[in-house]
C-alpha positions in Angstrom: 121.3 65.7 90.6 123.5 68.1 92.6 122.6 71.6 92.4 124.6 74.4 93.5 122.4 77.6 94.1 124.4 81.0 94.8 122.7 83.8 96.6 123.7 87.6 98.0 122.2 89.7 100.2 120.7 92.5 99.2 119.2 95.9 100.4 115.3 96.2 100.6 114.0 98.1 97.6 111.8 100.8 100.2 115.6 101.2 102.5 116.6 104.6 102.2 120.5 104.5 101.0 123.2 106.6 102.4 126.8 106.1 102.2 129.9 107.2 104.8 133.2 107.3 104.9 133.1 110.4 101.8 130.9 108.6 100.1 133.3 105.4 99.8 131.4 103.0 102.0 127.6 102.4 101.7 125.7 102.8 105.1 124.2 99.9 106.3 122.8 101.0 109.6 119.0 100.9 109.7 119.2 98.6 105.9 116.6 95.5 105.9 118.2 92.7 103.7 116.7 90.6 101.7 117.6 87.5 99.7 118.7 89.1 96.3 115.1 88.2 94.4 116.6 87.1 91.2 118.9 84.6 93.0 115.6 83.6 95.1 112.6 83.9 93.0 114.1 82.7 90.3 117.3 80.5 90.6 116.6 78.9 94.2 113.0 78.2 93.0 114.2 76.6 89.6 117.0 74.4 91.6 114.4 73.4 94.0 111.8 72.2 91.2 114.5 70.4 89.3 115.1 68.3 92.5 111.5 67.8 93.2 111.0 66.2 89.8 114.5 64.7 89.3 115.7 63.8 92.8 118.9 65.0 94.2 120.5 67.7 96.5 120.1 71.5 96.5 122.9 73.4 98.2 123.2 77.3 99.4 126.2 79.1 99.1 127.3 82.7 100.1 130.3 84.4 100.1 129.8 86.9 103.1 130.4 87.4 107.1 128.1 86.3 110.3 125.6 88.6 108.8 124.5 86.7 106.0 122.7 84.5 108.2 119.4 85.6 107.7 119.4 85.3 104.2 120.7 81.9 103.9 117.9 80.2 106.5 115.5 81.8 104.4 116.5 79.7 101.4 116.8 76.6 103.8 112.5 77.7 104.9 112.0 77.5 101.0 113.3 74.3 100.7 117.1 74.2 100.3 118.7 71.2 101.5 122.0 72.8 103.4 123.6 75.7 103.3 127.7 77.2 102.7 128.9 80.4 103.8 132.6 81.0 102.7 134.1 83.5 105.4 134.9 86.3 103.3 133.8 90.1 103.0 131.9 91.1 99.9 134.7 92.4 97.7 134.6 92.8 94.1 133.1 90.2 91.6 136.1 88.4 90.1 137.2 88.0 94.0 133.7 86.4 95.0 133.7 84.4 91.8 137.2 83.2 92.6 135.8 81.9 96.3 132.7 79.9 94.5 134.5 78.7 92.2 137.5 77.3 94.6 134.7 76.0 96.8 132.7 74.3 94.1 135.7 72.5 91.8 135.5 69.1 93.5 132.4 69.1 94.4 130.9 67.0 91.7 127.8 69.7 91.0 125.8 69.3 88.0 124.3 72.7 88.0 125.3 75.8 89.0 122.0 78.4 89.2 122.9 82.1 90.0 120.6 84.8 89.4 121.5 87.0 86.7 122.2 90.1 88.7 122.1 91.7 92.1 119.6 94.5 92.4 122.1 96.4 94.4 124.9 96.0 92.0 123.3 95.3 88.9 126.8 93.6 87.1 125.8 90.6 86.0 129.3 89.1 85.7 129.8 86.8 88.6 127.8 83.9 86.8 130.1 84.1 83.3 133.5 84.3 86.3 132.6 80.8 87.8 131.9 79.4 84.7 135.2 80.3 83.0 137.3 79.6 86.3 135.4 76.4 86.2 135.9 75.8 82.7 132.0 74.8 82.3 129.7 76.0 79.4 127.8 78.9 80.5 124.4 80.1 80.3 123.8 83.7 80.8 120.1 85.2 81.4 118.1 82.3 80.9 114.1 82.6 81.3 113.8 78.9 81.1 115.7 75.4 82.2 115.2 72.0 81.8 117.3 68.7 82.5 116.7 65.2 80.6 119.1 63.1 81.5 122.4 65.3 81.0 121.3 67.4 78.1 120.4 71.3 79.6 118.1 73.0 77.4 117.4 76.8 78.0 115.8 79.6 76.7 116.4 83.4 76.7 114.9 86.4 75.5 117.4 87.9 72.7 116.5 91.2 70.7 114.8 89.1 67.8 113.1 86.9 69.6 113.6 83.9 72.0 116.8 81.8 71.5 117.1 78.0 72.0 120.3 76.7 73.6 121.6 73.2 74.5 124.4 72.0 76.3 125.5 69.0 78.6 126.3 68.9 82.5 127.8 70.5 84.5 127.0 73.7 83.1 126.6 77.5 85.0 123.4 79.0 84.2 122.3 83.0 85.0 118.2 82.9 86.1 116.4 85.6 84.5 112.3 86.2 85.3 109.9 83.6 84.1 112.8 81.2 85.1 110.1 80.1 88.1 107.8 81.5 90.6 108.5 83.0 93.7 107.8 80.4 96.4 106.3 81.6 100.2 108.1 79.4 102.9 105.6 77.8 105.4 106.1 77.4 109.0 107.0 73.9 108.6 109.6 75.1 106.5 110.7 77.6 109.0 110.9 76.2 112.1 112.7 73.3 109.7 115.6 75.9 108.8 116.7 76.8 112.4 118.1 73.1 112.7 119.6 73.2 109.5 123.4 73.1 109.0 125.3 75.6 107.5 128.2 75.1 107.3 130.9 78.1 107.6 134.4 77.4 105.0 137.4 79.4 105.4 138.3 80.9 102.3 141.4 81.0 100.7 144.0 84.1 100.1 142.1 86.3 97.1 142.8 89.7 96.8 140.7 92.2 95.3 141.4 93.7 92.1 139.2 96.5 92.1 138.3 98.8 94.9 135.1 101.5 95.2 136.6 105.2 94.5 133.2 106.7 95.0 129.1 106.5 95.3 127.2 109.0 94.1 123.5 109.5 94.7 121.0 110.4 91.8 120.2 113.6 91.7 117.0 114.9 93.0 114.1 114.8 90.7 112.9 118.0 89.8 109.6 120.0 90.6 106.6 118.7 87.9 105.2 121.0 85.7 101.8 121.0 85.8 99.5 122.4 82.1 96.1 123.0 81.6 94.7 120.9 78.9 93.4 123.8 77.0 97.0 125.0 76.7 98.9 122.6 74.0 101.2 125.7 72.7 102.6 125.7 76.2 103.1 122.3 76.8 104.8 122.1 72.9 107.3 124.7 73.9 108.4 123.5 77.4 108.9 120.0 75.6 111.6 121.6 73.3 113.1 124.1 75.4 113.3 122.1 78.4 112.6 118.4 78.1 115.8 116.3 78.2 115.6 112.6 76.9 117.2 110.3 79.1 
């Protein structure tokens, strides 16, 4: 089985975000990256148990500069078999979609494991891009994945309940939690990844089609209230004069 897993970078939750430029390019001076944890924990993981019980290849692939380097050997230490970095800048999601997608056409991949958002972006659309630009049934926030043979059956939490879906290979799928559990890699597995290939593709000419006007920081939370106990008449009129519901 040939597995494609695709992973971003993405900023530590404890980094403290500021953006430059008027607040049109985020600051990434003094910003730890990490492997974006629903792409690792959950996608990588998956991918890298199918193999272990079915046989096969897992592959890396990012779309991003030199930087990116960090992130990738850390999914080679938990197990991936090589890595792919398409030379590109992170742009918007149709253009990223558009490099995976180019990359991964004649490769012959059975499976195509993304998580199901970045925590830094939170858009959730790459996955359902390569799948359509890939003409490949599409998956989107599974919690569970198997393989027999070439029938894919997944499961996702839907407002009723837990939905039941089957398909054939290839096929995209989105990892959502309880897709896997977050694997530790050992030293064997790190001193491994520092030999490991990763090979560096030259992308192809895809212009954005969007472009970031603005950030805008949340506002500051405001100074708590603090009540005594005794005091419910209090506490019942700040709740309807000045509680908001968010």
């Amino acid at each position: 089985m040939k597995i494609l897993v695709c992973i971003s970078k993405a900023p530590d939750t404890t980094s403290k975000i500021a953006f430059t430029q008027n607040n049109t390019t985020f600051d990434e001076n003094g910003v730890q990256f990490i492997v974006n944890p629903y792409d690792e924990w959950y996608a990588l993981v998956r991918g890298l148990e199918l193999k272990e019980a079915n046989g096969g290849n897992v592959t890396v692939l990012s779309v991003g500069g030199a930087d990116y380097e960090q992130i990738i050997r850390k999914a080679l230490a938990i197990g991936a078999d090589d890595a792919v970095r398409i030379d590109a800048p992170e742009s918007d999601a149709l253009t990223v979609a558009k490099h995976i997608a180019n990359y991964a056409k004649d490769k012959g991949f059975d499976l195509i494991l993304c998580g199901k958002e970045t925590i830094n972006y939170n858009g959730s659309v790459v996955p359902g891009m390569i799948a359509e630009l890939l003409n490949l049934p599409f998956v989107a926030m599974a919690s569970k994945l198997d393989v027999a043979g070439t029938t894919v059956t997944c499961e996702r939490e839907i407002a009723t309940g837990v939905e039941v879906l089957e398909t054939s290979i290839p096929v995209v799928v989105s990892a959502a939690k309880g897709m896997a559990e977050q694997r530790i890699p050992n030293m064997r597995g790190i001193m491994a990844a520092r030999t490991k290939a990763l090979e560096v593709v030259t992308p192809g000419a895809e212009t954005a089609t969007t472009a970031v006007n603005n950030y805008e920081l949340p506002a500051a939370k405001a100074a708590c209230k603090f009540i005594d106990p005794e005091n419910a008449g209090e506490l019942i009129t700040l709740l309807n004069q000045e509680a908001k519901v968010i």
